[in-house]
C-alpha positions as CSV (number, residue, x, y, z in Angstrom):
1,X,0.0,0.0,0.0
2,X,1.4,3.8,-0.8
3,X,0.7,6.8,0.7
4,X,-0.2,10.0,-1.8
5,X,0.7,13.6,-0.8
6,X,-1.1,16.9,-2.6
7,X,0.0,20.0,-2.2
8,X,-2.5,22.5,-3.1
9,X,-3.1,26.1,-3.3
10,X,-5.8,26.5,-5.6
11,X,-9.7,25.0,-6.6
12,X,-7.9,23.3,-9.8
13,X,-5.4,21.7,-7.4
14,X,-7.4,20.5,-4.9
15,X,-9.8,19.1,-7.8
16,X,-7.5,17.5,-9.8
17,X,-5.9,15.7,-6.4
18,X,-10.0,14.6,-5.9
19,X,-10.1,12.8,-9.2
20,X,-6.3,11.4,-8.9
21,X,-6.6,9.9,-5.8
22,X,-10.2,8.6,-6.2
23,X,-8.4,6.1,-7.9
24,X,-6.2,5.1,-5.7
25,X,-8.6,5.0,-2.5
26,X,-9.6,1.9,-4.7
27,X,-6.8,0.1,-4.0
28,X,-6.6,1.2,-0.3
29,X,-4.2,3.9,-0.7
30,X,-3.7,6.5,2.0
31,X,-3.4,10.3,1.1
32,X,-2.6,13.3,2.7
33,X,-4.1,16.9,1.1
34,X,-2.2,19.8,2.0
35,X,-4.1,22.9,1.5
36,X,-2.6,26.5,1.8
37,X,-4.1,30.5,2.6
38,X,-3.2,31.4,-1.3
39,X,-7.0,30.7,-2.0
40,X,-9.9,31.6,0.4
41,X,-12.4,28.3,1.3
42,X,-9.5,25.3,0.8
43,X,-9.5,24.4,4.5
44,X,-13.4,24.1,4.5
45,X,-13.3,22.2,1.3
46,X,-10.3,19.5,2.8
47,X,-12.2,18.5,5.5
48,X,-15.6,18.0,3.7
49,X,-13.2,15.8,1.4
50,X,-11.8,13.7,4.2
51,X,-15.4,13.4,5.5
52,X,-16.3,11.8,2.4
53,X,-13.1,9.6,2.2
54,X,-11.6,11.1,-0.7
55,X,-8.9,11.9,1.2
56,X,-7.4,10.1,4.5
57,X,-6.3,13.2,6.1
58,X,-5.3,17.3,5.1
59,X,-3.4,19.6,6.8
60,X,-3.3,23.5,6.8
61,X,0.3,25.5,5.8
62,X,-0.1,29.0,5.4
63,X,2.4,29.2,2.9
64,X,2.0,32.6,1.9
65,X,1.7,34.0,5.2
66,X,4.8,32.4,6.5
67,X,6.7,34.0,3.3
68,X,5.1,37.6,4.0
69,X,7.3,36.8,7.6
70,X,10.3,35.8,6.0
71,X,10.2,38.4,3.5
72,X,10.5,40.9,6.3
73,X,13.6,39.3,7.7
74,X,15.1,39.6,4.6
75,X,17.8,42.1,4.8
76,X,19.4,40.4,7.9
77,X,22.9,38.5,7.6
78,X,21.8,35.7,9.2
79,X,18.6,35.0,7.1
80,X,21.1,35.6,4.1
81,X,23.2,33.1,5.2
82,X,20.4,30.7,6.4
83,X,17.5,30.8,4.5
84,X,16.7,27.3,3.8
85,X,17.1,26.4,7.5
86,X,15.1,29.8,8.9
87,X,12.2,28.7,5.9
88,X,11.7,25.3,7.2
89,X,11.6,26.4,10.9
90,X,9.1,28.6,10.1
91,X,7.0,26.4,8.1
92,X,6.9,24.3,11.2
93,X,6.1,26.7,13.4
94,X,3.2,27.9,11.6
95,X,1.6,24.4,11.1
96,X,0.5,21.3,12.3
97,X,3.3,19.3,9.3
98,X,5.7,17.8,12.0
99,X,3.2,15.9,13.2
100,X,2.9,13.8,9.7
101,X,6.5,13.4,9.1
102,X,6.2,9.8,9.5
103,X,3.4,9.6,6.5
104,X,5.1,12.4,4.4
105,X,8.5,10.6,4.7
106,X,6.5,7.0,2.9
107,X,4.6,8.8,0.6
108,X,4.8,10.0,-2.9
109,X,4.6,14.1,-2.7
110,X,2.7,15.5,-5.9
111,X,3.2,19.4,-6.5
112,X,1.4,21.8,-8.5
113,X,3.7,24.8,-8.0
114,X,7.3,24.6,-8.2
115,X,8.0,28.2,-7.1
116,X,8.4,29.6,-4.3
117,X,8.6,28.0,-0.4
118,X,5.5,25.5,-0.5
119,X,7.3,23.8,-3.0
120,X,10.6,24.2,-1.8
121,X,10.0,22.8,1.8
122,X,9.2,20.0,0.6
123,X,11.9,19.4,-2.2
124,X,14.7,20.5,1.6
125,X,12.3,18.9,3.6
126,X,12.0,15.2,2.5
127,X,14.7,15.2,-0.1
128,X,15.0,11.1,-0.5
129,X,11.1,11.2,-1.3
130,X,9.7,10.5,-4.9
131,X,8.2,13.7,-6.3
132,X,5.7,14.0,-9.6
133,X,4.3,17.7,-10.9
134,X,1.3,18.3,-11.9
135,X,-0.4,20.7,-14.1
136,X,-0.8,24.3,-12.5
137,X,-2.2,25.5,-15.7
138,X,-0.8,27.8,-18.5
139,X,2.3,28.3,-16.4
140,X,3.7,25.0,-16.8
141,X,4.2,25.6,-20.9
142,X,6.0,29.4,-19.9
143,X,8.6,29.1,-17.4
144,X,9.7,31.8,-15.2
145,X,13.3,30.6,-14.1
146,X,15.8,30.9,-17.0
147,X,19.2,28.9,-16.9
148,X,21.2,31.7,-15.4
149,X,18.9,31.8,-12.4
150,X,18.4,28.0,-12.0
151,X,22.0,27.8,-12.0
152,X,22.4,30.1,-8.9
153,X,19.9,28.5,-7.2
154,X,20.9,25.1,-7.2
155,X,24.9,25.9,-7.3
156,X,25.2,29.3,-5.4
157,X,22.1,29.3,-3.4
158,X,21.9,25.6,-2.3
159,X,18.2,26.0,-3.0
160,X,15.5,24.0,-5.7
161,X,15.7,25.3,-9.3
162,X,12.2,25.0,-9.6
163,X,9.7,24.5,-12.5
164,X,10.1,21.2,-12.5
165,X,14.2,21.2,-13.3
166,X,15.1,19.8,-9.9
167,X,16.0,15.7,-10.4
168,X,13.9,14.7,-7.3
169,X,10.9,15.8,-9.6
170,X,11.0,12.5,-11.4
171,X,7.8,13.0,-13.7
172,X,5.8,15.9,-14.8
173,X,1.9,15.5,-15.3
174,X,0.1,18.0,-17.6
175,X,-2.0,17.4,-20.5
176,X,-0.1,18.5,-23.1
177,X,3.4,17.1,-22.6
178,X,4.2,18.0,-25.8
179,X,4.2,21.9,-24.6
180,X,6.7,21.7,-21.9
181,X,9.9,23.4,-22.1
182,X,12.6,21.5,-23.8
183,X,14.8,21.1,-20.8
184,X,12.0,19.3,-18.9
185,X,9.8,17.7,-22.0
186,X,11.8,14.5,-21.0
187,X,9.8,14.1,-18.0
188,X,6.5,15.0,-19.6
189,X,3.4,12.3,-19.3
190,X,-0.6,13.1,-20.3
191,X,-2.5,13.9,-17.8
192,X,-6.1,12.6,-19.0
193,X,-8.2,14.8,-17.1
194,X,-11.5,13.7,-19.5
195,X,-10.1,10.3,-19.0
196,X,-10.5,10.6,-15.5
197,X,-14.2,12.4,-15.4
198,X,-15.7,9.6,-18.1
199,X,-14.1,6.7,-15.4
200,X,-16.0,8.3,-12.2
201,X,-18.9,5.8,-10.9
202,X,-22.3,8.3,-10.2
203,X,-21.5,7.7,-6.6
204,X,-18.1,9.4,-7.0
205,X,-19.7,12.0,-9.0
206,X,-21.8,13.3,-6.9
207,X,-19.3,13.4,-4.1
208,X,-17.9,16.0,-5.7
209,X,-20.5,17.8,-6.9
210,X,-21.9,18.4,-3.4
211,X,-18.7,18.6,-1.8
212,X,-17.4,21.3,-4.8
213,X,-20.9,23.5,-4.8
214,X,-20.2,24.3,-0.8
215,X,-24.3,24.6,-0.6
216,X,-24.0,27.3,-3.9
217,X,-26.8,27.0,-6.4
218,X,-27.0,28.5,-9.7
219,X,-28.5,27.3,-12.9
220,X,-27.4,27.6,-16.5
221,X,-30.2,28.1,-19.0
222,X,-31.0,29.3,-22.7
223,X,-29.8,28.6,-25.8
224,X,-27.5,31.5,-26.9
225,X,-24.5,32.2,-23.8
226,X,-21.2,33.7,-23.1
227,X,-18.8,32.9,-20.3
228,X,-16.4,35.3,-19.5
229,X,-13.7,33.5,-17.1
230,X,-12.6,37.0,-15.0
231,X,-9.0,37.2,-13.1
232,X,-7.7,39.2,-10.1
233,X,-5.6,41.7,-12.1
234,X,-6.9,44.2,-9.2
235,X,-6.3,41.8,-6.0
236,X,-3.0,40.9,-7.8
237,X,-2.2,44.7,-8.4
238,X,-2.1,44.6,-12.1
239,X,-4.2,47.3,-12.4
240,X,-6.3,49.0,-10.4
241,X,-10.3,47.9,-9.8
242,X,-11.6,50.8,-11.3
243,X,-9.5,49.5,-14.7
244,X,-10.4,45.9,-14.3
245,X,-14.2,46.9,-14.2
246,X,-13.8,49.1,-17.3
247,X,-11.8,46.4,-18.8
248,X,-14.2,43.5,-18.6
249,X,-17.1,46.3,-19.7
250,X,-15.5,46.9,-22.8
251,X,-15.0,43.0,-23.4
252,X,-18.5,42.9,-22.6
253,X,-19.1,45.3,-25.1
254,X,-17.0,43.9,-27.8
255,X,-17.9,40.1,-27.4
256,X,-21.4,39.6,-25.8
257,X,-24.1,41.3,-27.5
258,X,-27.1,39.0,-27.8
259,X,-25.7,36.4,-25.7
260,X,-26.9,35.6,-21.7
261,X,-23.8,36.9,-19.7
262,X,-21.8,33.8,-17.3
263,X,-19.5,35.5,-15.5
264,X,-17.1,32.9,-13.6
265,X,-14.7,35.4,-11.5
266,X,-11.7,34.1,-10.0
267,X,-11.8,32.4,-6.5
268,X,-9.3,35.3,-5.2
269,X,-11.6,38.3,-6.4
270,X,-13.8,40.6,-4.4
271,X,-15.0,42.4,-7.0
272,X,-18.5,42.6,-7.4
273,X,-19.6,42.0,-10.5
274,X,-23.0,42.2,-10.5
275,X,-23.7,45.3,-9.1
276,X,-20.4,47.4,-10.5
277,X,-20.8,45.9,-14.6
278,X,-22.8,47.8,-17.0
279,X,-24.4,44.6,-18.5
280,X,-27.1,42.0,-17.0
281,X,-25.1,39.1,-15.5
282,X,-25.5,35.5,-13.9
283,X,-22.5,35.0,-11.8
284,X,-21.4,31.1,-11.5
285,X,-20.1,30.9,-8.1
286,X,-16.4,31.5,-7.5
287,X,-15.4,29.0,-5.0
288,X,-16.7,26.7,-7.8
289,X,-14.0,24.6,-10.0
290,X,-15.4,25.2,-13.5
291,X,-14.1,21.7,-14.6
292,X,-16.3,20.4,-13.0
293,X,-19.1,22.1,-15.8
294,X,-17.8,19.1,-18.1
295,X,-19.9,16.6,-16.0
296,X,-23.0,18.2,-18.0
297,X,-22.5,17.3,-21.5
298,X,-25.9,19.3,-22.5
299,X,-24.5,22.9,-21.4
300,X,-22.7,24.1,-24.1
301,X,-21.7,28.1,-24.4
302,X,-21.5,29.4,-28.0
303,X,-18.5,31.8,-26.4
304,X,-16.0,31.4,-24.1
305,X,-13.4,34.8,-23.2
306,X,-10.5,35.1,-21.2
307,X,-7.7,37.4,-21.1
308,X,-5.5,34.5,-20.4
309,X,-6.8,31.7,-17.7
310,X,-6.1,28.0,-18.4
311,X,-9.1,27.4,-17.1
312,X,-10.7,27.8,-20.7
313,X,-8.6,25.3,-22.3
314,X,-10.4,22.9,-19.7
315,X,-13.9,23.4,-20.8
316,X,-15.2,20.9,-23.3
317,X,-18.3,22.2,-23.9
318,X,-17.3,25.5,-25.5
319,X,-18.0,26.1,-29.5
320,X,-15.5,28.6,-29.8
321,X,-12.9,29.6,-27.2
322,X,-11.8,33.1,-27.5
323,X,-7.9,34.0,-25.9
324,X,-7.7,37.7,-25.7
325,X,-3.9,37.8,-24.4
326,X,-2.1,40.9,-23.6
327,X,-2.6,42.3,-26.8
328,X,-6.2,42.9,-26.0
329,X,-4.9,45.9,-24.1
330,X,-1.3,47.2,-23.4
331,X,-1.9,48.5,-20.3
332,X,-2.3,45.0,-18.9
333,X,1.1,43.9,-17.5
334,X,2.0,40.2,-15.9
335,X,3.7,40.3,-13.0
336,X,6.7,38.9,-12.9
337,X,7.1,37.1,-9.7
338,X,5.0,34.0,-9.5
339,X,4.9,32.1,-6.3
C-alpha cells in the first residue's frame, strides 16, 4: 500500500488531487491533502473531502503568510546566510506538518507549484522522497526561471531550481506534454483529465458535486450564452479595480451582445460584478472549479473569453474559445514574480 501527498493552493489543485486519488482510494491507498491561505475556502473544502473519504487526512500551511514573515527578515545576515534552515523552521512553526512526518516521509509528494517555499520545503524537507508535478495550468508551458537563475539557485544558493528542473521531480503531469519546455519535456506524461471524469462511478460524481458546490446554487439556462472567465488583475495589483471593471465592460461590449452573460470570477476576487458591470449578468459561483461544468455534457456556451486563464482550455463544452492575451490591451502587464 502507498501513501499519496497533494499539495495545493488553488480549486484546480485541490480538484485534480479529488479525481487522482479517487483512484487510488480503490486500491486502499492512504493520502494526505495539504491545503494552503493562497486561496480563500480550501480548508473548509479538505475537511468536507476527508469526511467523504476522498482523502485520509489534510493539513493546513499558510504558505503565503509564513513567506510575508520571512520576506521581512530579509535584509538580515543571518537570514542571508540561512534561508533554507530559517524557511523550514518557520514552516513548522506555523503548522501542524511535524506531526505527519512519518506519512510524508513513505509517501509519494505531488506538487502543483514549483516556485516559491510551498514547493521548496518540501523538495529541503523530504529530499530522498519520490516527487511528480502536476499541471498548475498555463504556467507550466511558460517558465519563469531561466538557466542563469536556475543555476544560482541550485549551485550558489543551495536551493531547488524549480519548474520542474530539480532531479527529485521524477515526472511531470500536464495534458499536453508536448508543450513543456525542452529542458523538462523528457519528463512530460498526459494527464487525461477527460479520462479521468468519463471513469468516475455516479456515486463518485456526486461526491464531488456536493462537496465542490459548498451549498451554492446556480442554474445555467437558454440557448445562446457567453462565459467570461474574470481574473484578479486588481487583488494581484495589475491594475487598479476601477480599470479591471472598465476592462471586462469593454470585453462585454465587444464580445457579448445578444448572448446571456456567465460571468465565472476568480476564487481570489472581491469584486462585485453584479452590481459594479454595466451589463445584466449570472455569476457562477467563485469557489466553484469550473471543470467540473464538463460533467453536464448538454450545457454548451456558444463563447468562451478570457484574457488568459487555463481554465478555458479545460472546458469541453465550448464552441469557440476566445484568448484575448495581452494584446487585448497594453496596459495590462504580468507580473513577474509567481509564487
Amino acid at each position: 500500500m502507498a501513501n499519496n501527498v497533494y499539495v495545493c493552493g488553488t480549486l484546480y489543485h485541490v480538484y485534480i488531487s479529488a479525481l487522482k486519488n479517487i483512484e487510488r482510494v480503490k486500491n486502499n491507498e492512504e493520502s494526505l491533502l495539504i491545503v494552503n491561505d493562497h486561496t480563500p475556502g480550501l480548508v473548509a473544502l479538505a475537511k468536507d473531502l476527508v469526511k467523504e473519504g476522498i482523502f485520509t487526512d489534510y493539513c493546513y500551511i499558510p504558505f503565503f503568510m509564513i513567506t510575508a514573515k520571512l520576506h521581512s527578515e530579509k535584509r538580515s545576515l543571518l537570514y542571508s546566510l540561512s534561508k533554507n534552515r530559517i524557511s523550514i523552521e518557520y514552516v513548522e512553526k506555523y503548522s501542524d506538518i511535524k506531526n505527519r512526518f512519518d506519512f510524508i516521509k513513505n509517501s509519494e509528494i505531488n506538487l502543483f507549484y514549483n516556485l516559491g517555499l510551498s514547493s521548496a520545503y518540501f523538495l529541503i524537507r523530504f529530499k530522498s522522497n519520490n516527487f511528480k508535478q502536476v499541471e498548475d495550468g498555463l504556467r507550466n508551458y511558460y517558465p519563469r526561471v531561466g538557466g542563469l537563475k536556475a543555476f544560482k539557485r541550485k549551485y550558489i544558493l543551495n536551493a531547488p531550481q524549480g519548474e520542474g528542473r530539480d532531479s527529485q521531480i521524477k515526472s511531470i503531469e500536464v495534458q499536453h506534454p508536448e508543450k513543456l519546455p525542452l529542458i523538462t519535456r523528457h519528463k512530460g506524461i498526459k494527464l487525461d483529465l477527460k479520462g479521468m471524469v468519463n471513469s468516475l462511478s455516479e456515486d463518485n460524481r456526486q461526491k464531488l458535486l456536493s462537496t465542490f458546490s459548498q451549498g451554492n446554487t446556480f442554474a445555467i439556462n437558454g440557448n445562446n450564452k457567453v462565459i467570461i472567465i474574470t481574473q484578479p488583475f486588481s487583488e494581484d495589483a495589475i491594475t487598479t479595480e476601477e480599470y479591471k471593471i472598465s476592462l471586462y465592460n469593454q470585453i462585454l461590449k465587444d464580445y457579448s451582445s445578444g448572448y446571456d452573460i456567465y460571468i465565472k470570477a476568480h476564487p481570489r476576487e472581491t469584486t462585485d460584478y453584479k452590481a459594479k458591470l454595466d451589463f445584466d449578468i449570472i455569476e457562477i459561483p467563485r469557489n466553484f472549479p469550473l471543470e467540473i461544468l464538463n460533467f453536464y455534457p448538454d450545457i454548451i456556451f456558444e463563447k468562451g473569453i478570457t484574457v488568459f486563464s487555463g481554465a478555458l482550455e479545460n472546458l469541453e463544452n465550448i464552441k469557440e474559445r476566445i484568448f484575448l492575451g495581452l494584446d487585448y490591451d497594453p496596459r495590462l502587464v504580468v507580473k513577474k514574480k509567481f509564487i
